[in-house]
PLY file of the C-alpha trace (Angstrom):
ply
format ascii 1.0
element vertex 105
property float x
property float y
property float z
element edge 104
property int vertex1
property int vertex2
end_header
-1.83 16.55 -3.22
-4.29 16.52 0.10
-4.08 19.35 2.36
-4.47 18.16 6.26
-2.32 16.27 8.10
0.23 13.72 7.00
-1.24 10.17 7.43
1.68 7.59 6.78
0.60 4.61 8.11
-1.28 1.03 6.67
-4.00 -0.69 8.00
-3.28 -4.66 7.14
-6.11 -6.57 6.23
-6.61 -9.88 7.02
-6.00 -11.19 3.78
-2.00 -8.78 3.64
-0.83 -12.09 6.41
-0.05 -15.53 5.38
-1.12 -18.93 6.46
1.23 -18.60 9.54
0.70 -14.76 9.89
3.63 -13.44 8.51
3.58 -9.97 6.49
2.65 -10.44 2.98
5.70 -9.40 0.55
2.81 -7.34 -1.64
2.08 -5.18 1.43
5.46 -3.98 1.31
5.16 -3.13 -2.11
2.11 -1.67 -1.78
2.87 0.53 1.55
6.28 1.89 0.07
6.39 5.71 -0.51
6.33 6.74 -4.40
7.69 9.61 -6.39
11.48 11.05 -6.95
13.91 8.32 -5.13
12.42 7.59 -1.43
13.56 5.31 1.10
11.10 3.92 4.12
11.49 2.59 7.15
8.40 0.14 8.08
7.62 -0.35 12.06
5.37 -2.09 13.95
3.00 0.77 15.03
2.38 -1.07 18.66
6.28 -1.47 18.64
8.10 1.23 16.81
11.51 0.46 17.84
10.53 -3.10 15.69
11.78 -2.60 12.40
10.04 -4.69 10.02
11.63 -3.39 6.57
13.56 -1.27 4.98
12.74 0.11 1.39
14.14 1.96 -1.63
12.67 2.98 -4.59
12.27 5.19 -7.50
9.19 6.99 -9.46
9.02 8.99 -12.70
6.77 11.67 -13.50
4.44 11.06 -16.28
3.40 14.55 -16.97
3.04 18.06 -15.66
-0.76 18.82 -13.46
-2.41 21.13 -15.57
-1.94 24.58 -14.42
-4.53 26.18 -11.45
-4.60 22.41 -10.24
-4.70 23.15 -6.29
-4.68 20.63 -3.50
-7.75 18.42 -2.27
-9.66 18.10 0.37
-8.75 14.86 2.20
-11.87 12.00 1.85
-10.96 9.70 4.03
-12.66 6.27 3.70
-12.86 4.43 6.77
-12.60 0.78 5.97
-13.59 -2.08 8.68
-11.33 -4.95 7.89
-13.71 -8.47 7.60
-13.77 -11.70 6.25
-16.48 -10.71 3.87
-14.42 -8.38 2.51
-13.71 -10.00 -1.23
-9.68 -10.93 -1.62
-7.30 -8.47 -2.93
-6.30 -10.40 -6.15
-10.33 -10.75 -6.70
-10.32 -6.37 -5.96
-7.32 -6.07 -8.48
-8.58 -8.41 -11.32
-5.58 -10.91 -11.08
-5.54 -14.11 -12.30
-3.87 -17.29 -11.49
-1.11 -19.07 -13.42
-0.38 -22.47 -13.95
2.38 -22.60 -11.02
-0.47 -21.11 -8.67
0.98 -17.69 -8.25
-1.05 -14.42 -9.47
-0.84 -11.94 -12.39
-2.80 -8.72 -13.23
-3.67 -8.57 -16.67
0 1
1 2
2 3
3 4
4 5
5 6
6 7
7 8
8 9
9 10
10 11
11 12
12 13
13 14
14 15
15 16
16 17
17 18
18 19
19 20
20 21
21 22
22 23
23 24
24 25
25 26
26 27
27 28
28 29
29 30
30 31
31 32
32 33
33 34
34 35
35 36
36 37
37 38
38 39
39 40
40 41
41 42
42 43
43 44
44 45
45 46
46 47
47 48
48 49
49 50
50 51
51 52
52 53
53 54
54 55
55 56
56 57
57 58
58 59
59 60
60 61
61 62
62 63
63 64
64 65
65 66
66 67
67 68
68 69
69 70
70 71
71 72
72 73
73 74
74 75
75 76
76 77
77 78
78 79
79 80
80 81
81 82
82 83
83 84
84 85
85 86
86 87
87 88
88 89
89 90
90 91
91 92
92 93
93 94
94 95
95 96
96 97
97 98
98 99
99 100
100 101
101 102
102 103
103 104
């Protein structure tokens, strides 16, 4: 729906890594292409030839834009990654479950 140019890449945060900095499974998720069937291929952007996944997935539409809707205007927000930032499952409203993993009501 923006008009400009493509942007198809992810900015990790510090809080996307784990203890040991591996990739988060979530960022995956969240970084994945949606709409119709897709399929993605993640790289490392100072290492393209590093493949770091591989993805497939499907979308539905869940109704038709109302009629005259034209594209946007892209408002990019520039975000500076810091440990002050609060944690995603804090952003997203989650809550934790008994076997210390996260749900979002």
């Amino acid at each position: 729906m923006d008009i400009g140019p493509d942007d198809n890449t992810v900015s990790l945060r510090h809080d996307m890594r784990d203890a040991t900095g591996g990739l988060l499974l979530a960022v995956l998720g969240i970084s994945s292409p949606e709409g119709g069937y897709s399929r993605s291929r993640i790289t490392d952007a100072d290492n393209p030839s590093r493949v770091l996944a591989l993805t497939a997935g499907q979308g539905v539409a869940i109704g038709t834009p109302p009629e005259g809707l034209q594209k946007m205007p892209v408002e990019r927000v520039d975000v500076v990654d810091s440990p002050d930032m609060a944690p995603l499952h804090q952003v997203f409203g989650c809550v934790r479950r008994t076997d210390g993993n996260y749900w979002v009501p």
